[in-house]
BALOBA-1460 file (C-alpha; in Angstrom, 3 decimals):
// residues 360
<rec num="1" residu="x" x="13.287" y="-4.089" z="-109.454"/>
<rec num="2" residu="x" x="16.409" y="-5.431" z="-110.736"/>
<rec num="3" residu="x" x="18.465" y="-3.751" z="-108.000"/>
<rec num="4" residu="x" x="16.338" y="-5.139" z="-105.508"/>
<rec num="5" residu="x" x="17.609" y="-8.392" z="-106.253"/>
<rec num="6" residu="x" x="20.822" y="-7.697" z="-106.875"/>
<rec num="7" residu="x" x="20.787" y="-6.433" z="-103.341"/>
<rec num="8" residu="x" x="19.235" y="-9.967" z="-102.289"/>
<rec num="9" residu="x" x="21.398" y="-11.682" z="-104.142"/>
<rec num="10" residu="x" x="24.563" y="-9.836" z="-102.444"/>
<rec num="11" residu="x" x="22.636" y="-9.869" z="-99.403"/>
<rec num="12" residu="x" x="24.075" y="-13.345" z="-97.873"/>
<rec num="13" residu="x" x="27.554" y="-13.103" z="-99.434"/>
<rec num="14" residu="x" x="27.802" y="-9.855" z="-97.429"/>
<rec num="15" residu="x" x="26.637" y="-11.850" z="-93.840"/>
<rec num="16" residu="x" x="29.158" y="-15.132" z="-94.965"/>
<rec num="17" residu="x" x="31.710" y="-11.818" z="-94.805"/>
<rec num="18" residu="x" x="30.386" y="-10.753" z="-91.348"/>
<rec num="19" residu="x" x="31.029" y="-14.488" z="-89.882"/>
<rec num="20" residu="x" x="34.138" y="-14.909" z="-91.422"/>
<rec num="21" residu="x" x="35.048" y="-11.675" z="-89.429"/>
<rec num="22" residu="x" x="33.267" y="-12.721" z="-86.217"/>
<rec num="23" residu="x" x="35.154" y="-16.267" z="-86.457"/>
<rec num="24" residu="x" x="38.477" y="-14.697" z="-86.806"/>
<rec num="25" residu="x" x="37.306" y="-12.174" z="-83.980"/>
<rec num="26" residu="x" x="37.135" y="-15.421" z="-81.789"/>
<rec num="27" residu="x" x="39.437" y="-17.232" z="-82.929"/>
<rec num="28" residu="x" x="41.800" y="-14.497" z="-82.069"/>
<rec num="29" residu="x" x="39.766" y="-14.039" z="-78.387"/>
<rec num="30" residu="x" x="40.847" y="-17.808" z="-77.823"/>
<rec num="31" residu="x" x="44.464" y="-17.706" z="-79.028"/>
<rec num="32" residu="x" x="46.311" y="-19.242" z="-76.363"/>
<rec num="33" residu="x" x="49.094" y="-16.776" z="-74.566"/>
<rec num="34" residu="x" x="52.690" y="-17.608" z="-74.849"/>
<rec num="35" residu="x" x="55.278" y="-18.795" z="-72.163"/>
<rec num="36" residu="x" x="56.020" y="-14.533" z="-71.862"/>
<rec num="37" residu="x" x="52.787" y="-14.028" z="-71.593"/>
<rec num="38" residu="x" x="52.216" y="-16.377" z="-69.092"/>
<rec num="39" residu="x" x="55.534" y="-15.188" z="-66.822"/>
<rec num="40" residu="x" x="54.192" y="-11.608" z="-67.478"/>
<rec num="41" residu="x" x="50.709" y="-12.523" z="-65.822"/>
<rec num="42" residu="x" x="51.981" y="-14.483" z="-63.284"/>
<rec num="43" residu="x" x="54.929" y="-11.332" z="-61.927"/>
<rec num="44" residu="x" x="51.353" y="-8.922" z="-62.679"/>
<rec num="45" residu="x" x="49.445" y="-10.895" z="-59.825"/>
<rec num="46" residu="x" x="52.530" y="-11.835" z="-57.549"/>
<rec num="47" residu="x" x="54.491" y="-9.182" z="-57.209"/>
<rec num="48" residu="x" x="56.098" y="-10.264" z="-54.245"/>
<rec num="49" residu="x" x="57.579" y="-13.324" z="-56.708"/>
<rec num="50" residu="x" x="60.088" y="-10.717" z="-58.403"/>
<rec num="51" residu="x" x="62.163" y="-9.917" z="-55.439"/>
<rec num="52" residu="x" x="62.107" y="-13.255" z="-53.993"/>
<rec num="53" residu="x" x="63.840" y="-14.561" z="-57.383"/>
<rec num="54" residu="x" x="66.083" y="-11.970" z="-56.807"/>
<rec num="55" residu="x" x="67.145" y="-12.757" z="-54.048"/>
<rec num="56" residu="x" x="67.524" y="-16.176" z="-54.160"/>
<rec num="57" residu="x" x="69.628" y="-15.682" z="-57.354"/>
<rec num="58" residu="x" x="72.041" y="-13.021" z="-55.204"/>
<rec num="59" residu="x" x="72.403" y="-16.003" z="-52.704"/>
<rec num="60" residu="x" x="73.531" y="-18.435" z="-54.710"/>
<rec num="61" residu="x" x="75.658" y="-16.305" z="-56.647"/>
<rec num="62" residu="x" x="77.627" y="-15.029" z="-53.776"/>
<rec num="63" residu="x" x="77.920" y="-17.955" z="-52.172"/>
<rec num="64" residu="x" x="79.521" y="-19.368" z="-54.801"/>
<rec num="65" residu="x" x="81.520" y="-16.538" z="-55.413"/>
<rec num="66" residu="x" x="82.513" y="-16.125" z="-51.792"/>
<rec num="67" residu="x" x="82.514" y="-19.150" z="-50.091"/>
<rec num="68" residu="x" x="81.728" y="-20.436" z="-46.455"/>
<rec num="69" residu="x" x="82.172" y="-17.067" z="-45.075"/>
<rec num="70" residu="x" x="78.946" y="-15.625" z="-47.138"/>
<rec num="71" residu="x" x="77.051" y="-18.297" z="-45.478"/>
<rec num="72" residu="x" x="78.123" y="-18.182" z="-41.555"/>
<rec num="73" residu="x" x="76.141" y="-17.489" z="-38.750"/>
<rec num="74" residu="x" x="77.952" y="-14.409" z="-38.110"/>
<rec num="75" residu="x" x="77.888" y="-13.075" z="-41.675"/>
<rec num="76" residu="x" x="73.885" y="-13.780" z="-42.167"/>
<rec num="77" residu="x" x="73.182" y="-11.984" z="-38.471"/>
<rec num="78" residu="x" x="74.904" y="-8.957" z="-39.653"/>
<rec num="79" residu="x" x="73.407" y="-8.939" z="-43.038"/>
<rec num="80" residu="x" x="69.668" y="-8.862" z="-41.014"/>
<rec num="81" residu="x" x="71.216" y="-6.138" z="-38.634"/>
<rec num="82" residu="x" x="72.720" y="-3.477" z="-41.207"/>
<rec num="83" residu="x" x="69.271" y="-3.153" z="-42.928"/>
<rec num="84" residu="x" x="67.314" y="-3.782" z="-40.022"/>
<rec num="85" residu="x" x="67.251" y="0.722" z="-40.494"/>
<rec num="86" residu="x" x="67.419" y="0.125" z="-44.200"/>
<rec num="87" residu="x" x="64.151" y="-1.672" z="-43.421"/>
<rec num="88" residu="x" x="61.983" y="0.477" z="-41.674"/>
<rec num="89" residu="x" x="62.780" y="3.259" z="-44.028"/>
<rec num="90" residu="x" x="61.778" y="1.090" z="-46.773"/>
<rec num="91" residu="x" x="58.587" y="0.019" z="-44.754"/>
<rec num="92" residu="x" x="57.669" y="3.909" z="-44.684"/>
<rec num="93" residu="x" x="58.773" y="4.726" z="-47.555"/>
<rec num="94" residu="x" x="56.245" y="1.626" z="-49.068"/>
<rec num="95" residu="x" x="53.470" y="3.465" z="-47.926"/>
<rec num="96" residu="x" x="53.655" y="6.706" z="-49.392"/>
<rec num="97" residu="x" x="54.469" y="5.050" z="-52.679"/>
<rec num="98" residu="x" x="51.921" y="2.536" z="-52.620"/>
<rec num="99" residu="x" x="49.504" y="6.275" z="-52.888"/>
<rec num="100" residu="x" x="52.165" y="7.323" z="-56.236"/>
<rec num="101" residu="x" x="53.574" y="9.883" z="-54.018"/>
<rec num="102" residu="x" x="57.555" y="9.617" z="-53.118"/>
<rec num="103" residu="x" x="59.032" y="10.287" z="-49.996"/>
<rec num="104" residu="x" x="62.727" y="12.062" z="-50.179"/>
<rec num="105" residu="x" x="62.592" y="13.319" z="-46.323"/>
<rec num="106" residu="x" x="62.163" y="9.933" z="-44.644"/>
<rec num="107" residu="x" x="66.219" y="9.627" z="-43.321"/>
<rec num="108" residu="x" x="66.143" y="13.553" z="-42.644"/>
<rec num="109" residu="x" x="63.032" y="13.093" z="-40.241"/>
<rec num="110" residu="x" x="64.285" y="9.924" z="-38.439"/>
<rec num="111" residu="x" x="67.788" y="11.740" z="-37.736"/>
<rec num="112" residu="x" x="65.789" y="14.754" z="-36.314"/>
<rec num="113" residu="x" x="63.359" y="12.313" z="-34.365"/>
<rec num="114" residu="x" x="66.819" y="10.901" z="-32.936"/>
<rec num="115" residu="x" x="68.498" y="14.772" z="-31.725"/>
<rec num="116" residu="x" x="65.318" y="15.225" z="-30.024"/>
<rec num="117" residu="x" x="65.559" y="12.010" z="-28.134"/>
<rec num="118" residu="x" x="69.451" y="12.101" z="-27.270"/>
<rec num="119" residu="x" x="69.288" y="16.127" z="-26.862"/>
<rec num="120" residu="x" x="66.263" y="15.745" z="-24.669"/>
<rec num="121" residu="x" x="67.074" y="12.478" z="-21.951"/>
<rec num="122" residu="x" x="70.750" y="13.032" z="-22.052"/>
<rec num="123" residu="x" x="72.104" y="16.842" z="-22.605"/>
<rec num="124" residu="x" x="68.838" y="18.533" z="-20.752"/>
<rec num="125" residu="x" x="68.398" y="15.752" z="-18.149"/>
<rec num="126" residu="x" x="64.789" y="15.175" z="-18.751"/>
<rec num="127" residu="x" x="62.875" y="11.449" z="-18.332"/>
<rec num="128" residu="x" x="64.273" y="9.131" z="-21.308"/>
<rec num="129" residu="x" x="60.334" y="7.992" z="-21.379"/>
<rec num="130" residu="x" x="59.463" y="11.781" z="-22.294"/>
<rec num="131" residu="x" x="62.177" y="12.384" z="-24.969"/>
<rec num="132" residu="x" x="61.066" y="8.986" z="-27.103"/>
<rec num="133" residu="x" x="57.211" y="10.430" z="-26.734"/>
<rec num="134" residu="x" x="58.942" y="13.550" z="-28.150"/>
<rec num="135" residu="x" x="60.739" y="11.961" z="-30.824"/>
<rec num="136" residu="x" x="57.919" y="9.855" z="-31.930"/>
<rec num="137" residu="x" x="55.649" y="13.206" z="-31.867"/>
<rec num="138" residu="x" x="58.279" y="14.782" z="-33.973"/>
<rec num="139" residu="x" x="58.351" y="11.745" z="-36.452"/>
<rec num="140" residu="x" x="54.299" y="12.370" z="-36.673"/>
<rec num="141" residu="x" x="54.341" y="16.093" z="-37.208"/>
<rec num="142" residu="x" x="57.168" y="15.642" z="-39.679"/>
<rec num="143" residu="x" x="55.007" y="13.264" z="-41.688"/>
<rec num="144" residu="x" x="51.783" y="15.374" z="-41.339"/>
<rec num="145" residu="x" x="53.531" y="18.505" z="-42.520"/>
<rec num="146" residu="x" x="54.761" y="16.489" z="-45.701"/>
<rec num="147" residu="x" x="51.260" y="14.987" z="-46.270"/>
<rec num="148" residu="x" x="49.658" y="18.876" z="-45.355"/>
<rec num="149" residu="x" x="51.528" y="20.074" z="-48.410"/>
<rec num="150" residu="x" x="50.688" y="17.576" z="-50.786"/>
<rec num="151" residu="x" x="47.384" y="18.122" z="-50.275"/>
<rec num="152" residu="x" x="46.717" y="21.483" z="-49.499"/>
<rec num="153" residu="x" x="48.496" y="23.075" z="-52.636"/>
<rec num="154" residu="x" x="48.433" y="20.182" z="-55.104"/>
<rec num="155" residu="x" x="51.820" y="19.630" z="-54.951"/>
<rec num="156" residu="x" x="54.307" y="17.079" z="-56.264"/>
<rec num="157" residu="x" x="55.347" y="14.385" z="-53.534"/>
<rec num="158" residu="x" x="58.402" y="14.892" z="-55.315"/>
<rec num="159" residu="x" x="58.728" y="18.639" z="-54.912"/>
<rec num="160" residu="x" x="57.319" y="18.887" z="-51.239"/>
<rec num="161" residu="x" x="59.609" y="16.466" z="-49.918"/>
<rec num="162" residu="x" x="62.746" y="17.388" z="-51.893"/>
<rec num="163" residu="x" x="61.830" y="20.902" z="-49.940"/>
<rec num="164" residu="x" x="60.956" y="19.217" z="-46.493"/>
<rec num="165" residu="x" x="64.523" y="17.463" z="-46.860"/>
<rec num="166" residu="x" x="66.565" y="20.615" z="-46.947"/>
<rec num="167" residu="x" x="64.165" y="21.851" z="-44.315"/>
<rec num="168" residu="x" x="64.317" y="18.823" z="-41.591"/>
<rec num="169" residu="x" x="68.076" y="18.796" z="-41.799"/>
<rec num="170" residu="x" x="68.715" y="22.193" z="-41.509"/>
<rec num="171" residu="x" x="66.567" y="21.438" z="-38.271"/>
<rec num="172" residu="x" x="69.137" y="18.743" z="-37.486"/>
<rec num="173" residu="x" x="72.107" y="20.795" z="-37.932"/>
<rec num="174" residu="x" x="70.361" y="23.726" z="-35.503"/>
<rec num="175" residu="x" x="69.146" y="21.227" z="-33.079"/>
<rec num="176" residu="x" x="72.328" y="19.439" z="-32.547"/>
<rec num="177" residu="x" x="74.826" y="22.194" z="-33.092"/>
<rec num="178" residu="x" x="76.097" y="19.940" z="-35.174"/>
<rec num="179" residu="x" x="77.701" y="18.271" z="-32.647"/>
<rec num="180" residu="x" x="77.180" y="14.440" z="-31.985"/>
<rec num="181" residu="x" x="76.250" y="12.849" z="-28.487"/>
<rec num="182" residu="x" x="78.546" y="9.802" z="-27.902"/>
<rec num="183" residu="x" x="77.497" y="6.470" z="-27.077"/>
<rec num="184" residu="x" x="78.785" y="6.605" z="-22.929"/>
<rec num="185" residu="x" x="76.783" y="9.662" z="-22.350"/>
<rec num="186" residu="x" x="73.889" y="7.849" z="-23.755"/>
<rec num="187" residu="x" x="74.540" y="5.153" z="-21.765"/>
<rec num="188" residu="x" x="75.719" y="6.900" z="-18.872"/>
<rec num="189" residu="x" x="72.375" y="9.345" z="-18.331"/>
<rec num="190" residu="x" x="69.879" y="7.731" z="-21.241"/>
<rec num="191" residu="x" x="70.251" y="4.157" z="-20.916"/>
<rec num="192" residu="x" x="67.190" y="3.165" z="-22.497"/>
<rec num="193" residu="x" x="68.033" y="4.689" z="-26.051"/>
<rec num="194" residu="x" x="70.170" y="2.015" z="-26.527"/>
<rec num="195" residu="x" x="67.606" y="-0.982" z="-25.830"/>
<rec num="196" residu="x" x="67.272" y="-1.950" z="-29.717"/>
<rec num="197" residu="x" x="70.967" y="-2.285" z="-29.894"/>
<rec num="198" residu="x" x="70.873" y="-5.572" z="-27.470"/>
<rec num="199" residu="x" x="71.080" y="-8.807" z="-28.821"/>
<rec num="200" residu="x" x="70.399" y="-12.370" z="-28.485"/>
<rec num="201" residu="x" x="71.656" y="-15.064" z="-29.847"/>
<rec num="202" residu="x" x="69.633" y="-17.192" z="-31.774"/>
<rec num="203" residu="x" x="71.320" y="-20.887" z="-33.409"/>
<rec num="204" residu="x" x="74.689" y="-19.448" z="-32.954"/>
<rec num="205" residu="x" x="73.664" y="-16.097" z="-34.798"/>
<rec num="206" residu="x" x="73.178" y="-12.372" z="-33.072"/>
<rec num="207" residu="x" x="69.935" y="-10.783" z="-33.669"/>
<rec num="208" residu="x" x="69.289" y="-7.479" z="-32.049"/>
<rec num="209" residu="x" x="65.792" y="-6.301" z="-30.465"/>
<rec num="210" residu="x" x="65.915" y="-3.956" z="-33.533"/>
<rec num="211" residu="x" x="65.831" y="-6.805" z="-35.769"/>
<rec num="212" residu="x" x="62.825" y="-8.036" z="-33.922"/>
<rec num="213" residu="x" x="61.096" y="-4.418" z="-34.030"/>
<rec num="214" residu="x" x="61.629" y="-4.085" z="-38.063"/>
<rec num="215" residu="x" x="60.176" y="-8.277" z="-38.380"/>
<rec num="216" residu="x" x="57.353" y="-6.719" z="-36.342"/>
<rec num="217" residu="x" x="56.264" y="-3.041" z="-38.108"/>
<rec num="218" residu="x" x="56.414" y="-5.167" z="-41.364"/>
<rec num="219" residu="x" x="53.795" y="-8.048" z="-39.986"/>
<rec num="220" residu="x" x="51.665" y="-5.216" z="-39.011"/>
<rec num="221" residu="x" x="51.870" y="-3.273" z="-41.835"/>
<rec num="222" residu="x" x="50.940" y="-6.474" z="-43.798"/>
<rec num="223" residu="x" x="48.539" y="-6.875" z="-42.095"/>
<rec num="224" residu="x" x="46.791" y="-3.683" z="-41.931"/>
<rec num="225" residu="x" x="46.935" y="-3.047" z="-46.062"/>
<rec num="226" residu="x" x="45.894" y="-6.836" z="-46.447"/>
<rec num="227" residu="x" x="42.441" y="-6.894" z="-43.929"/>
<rec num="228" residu="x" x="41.295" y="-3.614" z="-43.037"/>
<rec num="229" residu="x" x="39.416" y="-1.116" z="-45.080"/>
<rec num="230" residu="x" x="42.190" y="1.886" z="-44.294"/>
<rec num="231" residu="x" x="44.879" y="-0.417" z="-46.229"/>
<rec num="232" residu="x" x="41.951" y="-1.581" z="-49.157"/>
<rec num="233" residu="x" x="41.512" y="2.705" z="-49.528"/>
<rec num="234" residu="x" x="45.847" y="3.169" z="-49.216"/>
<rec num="235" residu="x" x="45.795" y="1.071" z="-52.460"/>
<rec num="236" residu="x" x="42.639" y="2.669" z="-53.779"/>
<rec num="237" residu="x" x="44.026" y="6.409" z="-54.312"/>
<rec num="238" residu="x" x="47.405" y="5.035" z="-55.623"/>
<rec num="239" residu="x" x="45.940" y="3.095" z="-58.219"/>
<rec num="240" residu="x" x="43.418" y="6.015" z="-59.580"/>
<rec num="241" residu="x" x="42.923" y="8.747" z="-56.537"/>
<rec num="242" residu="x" x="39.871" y="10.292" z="-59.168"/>
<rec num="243" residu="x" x="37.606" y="6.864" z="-59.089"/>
<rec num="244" residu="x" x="38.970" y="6.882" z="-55.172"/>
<rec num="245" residu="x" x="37.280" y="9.918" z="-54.565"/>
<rec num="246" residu="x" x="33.993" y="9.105" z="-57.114"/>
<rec num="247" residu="x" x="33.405" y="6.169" z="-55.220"/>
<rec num="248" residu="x" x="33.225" y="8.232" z="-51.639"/>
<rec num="249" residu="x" x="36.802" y="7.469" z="-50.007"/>
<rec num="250" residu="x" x="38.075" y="11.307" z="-48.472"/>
<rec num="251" residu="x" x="41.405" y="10.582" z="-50.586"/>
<rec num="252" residu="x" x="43.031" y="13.713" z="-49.142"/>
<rec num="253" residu="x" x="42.426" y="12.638" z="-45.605"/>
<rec num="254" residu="x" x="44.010" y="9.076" z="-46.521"/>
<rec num="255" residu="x" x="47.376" y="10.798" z="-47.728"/>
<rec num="256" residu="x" x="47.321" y="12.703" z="-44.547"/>
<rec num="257" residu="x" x="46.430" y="9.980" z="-42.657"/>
<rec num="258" residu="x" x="49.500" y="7.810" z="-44.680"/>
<rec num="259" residu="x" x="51.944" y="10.273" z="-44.296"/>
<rec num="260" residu="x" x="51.496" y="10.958" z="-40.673"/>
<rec num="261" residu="x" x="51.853" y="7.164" z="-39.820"/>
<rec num="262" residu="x" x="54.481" y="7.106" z="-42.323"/>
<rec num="263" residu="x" x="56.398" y="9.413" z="-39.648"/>
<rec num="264" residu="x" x="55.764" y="7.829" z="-36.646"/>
<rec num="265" residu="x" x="57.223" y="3.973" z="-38.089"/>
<rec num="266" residu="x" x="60.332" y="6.513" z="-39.149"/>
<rec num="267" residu="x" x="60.337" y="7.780" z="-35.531"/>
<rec num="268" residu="x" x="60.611" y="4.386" z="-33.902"/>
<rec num="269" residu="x" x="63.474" y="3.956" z="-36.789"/>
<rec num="270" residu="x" x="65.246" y="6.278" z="-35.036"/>
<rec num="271" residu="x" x="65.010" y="4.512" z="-31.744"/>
<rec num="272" residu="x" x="66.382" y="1.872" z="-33.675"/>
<rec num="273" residu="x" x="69.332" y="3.994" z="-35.309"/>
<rec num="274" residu="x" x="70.574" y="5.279" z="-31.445"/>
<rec num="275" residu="x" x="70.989" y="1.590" z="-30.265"/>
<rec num="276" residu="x" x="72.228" y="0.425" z="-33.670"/>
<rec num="277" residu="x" x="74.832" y="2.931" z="-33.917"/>
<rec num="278" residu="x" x="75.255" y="3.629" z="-30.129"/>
<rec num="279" residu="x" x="75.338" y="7.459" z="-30.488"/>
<rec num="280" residu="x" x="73.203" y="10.481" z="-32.094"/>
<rec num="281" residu="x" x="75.004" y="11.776" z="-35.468"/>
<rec num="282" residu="x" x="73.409" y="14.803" z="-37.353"/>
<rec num="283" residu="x" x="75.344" y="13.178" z="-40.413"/>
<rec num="284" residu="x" x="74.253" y="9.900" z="-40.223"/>
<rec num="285" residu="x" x="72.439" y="8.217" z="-42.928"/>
<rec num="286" residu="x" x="72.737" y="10.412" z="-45.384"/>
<rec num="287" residu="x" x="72.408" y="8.012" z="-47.736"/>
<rec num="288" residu="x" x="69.287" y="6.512" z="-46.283"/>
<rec num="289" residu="x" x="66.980" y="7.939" z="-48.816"/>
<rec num="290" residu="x" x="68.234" y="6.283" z="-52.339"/>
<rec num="291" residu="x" x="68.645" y="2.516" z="-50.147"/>
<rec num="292" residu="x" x="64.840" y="3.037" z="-48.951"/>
<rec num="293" residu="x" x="63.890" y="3.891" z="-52.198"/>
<rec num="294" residu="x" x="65.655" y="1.213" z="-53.646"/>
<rec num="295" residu="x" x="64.493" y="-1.180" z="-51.335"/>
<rec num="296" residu="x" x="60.819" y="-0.292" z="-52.182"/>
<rec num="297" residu="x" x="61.406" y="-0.336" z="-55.697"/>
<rec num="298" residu="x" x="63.381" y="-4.004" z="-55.962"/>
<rec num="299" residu="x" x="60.693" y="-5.539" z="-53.921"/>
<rec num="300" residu="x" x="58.368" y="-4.897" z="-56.809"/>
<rec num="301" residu="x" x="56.457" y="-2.143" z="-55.676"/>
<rec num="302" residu="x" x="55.570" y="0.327" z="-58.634"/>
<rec num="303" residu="x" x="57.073" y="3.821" z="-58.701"/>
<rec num="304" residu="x" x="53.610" y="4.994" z="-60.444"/>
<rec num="305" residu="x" x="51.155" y="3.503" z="-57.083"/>
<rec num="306" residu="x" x="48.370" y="1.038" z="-56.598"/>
<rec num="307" residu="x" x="50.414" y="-2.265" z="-57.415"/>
<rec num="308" residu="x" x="52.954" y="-3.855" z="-54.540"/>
<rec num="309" residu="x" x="53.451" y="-6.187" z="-51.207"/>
<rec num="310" residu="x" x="54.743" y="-4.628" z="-48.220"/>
<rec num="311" residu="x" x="56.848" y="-7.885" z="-48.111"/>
<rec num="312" residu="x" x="58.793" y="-7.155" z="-50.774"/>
<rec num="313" residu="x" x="60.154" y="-4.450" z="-49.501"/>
<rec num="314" residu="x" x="61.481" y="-6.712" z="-46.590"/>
<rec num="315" residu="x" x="62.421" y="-8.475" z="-49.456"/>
<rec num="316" residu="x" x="64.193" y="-5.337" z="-50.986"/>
<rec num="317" residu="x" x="65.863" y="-4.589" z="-47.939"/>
<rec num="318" residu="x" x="67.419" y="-7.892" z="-47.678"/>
<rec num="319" residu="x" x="68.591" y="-7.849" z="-51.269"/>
<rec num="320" residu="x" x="70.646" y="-4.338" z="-50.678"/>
<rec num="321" residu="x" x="72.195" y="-5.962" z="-47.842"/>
<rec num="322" residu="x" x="73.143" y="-9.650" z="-49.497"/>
<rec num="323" residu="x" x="74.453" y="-7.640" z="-52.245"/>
<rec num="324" residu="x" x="76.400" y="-5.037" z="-49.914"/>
<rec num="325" residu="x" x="77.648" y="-8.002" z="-47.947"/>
<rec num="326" residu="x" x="78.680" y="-10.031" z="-51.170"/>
<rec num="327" residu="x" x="80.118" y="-7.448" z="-52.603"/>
<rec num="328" residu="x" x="82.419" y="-6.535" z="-49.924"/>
<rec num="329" residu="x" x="83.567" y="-10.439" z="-48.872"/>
<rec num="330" residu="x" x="84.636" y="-10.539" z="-52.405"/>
<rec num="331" residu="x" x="86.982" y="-7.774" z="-52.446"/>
<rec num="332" residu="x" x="85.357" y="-5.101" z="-54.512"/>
<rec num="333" residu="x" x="85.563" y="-1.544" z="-53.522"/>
<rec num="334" residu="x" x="82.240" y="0.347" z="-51.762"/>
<rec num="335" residu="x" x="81.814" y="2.444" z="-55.241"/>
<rec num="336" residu="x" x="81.072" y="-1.046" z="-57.524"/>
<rec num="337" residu="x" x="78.609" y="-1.674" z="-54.644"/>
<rec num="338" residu="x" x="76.480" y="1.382" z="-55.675"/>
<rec num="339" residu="x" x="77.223" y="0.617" z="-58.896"/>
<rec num="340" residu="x" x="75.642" y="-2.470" z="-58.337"/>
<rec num="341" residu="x" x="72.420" y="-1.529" z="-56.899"/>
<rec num="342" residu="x" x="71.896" y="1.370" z="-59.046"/>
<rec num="343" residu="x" x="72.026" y="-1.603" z="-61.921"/>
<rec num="344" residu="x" x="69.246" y="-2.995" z="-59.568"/>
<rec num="345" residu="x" x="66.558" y="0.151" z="-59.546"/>
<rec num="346" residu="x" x="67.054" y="0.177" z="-63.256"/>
<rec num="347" residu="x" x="66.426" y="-3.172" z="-63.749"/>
<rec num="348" residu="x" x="63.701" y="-3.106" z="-61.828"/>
<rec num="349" residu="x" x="61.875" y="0.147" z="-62.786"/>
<rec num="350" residu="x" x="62.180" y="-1.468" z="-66.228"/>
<rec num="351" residu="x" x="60.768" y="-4.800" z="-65.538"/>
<rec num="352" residu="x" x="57.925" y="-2.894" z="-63.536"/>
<rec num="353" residu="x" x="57.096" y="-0.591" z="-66.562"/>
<rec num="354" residu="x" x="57.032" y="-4.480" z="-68.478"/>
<rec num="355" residu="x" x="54.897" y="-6.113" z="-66.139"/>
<rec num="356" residu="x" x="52.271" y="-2.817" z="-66.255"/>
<rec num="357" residu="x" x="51.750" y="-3.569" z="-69.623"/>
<rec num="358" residu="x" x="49.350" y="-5.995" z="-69.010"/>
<rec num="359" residu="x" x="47.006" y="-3.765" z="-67.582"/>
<rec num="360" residu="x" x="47.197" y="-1.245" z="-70.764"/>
């Protein structure tokens, strides 16, 4: 009997205990987050906010730095036309990363796309019309092969297109015979390759029709992720492809389906390349792969999927080329340029991996 009322007796002390650990437990559900916090949830629902500070910040840094020139009309149309290719790379590339997958192929299948066109309208003689439906086939099969493989065998994006790569431009290289097609015979027999190299002039500035095209694929790109179902389901399997599939999206048909259209923007990039460069190189832009990617990745889409703005990797794009252009009106050599911007994807992959942490 006397326990009994020892346990009474205990009995509220132990509840006062209980609400003294339930008011702390709210008290600590109602603490107030700090400034970081506060940046840290603002970048985790904007996204598109990170590259824009970016690149306002390389703006007014290099126009300080370098003057009037950084800021003429001839200097800022040039920037938009050098990654106006840059661009619709990084528009591609967006896609298949916005799934978690990576895309390493994406400058070897829109050099291809291009031999096809020039070898086909200009060294065989057939309809220029035909050799661009070629080329953009091409650009879709390329993608649909990539997208085939990843989800046929399971495979890494990584690994599949690291493979595709070699495979594309060895395709290049036997296509071509490694030899280029100059600019006159293109414009001599294939005149109509070259129609996203023409310009107009626009407040004193030159802006070519491939300007215009890039502006374009990224509007309807936003749009399409933004206010249609397909782009809902595109950010759906990036963010976690298992409760994709649990809650009845065909996840392996959307990476096909991503890939493949994935090829055919990359195939009207290299339209864009012939009338930006003026001929058909099986070399050229080699080095298209790491300034997509890099692109992608400064506009604040995440390396991991789910999270990103197609916009920022127009963003992106812009940044490589106010930073290429700065770099080079201030005297430094091409090597502290890629010094620079690998500074950038570090930066970035870092503050992404930061900003993710809200979610955890």
């Amino acid at each position: 009997m006397s326990d009994i009322s020892k346990d009474l007796q205990d009995q509220p002390k132990f509840q006062d205990e209980i609400g003294s650990k339930d008011q702390d437990h709210h008290t600590f559900e109602l603490e107030k987050p700090n400034t970081l916090k506060k940046i840290q949830n603002f970048l985790h629902g904007n996204p598109t906010m990170v590259p824009v500070i970016i690149l306002f910040v390389s703006v007014a840094v290099f126009g300080l730095i370098a003057g009037g020139k950084f800021f003429s009309a001839f200097n800022l149309s040039l920037i938009i036309q050098q990654v106006t290719i840059v661009g619709i790379l990084a528009a591609a590339q967006t896609l298949i990363i916005l799934t978690a997958g990576i895309d390493l192929s994406v400058a070897a299948i829109m050099v291809l796309a291009s031999v096809f066109m020039g070898k086909l309208s200009v060294q065989m003689g057939l309809p220029t019309s035909f050799a661009i439906m070629v080329g953009m086939a091409s650009g879709a099969i390329c993608g649909y092969i990539n997208g085939w493989l990843v989800t046929k065998f399971r495979l890494p994006p990584f690994i599949v297109t690291l493979g595709t790569w070699n495979v594309f431009f060895a395709l290049v290289i036997f296509f071509s015979g490694s030899q280029s097609i100059r600019a006159r015979d293109i414009e001599a027999n294939a005149p109509l390759l070259h129609f996203f190299g023409k310009s107009v002039k626009v407040y004193g500035a030159q802006f070519t029709y491939g300007s215009f095209l890039m502006i374009l694929i990224f509007i309807v790109l936003w749009f399409v992720l933004n206010k249609t179902a397909w782009g809902r389901h595109v950010y759906a399997v990036g963010d976690d492809k298992d409760a994709a599939e649990l809650s009845g999206i065909r996840t392996d048909r959307m990476l096909l389906s991503v890939y493949t259209v994935a090829g055919v923007i990359l195939a009207l990039g290299a339209w864009v390349s012939i009338g930006r460069v003026g001929s058909v190189s099986p070399t050229s832009f080699y080095e298209g792969n790491l300034d997509s990617i890099t692109a992608v990745v400064i506009g604040g889409t995440s390396l991991f999927g789910g999270r990103g703005s197609i916009v920022g990797a127009l963003f992106g794009a812009l940044i490589v080329g106010v930073f290429s252009s700065g770099l080079s009106i201030a005297g430094l050599d091409v090597l502290w340029q890629r010094f620079a911007l690998g500074c950038l994807i570090i930066m970035a992959v870092g503050l992404d991996q930061w900003i993710r942490r809200i979610s955890n």
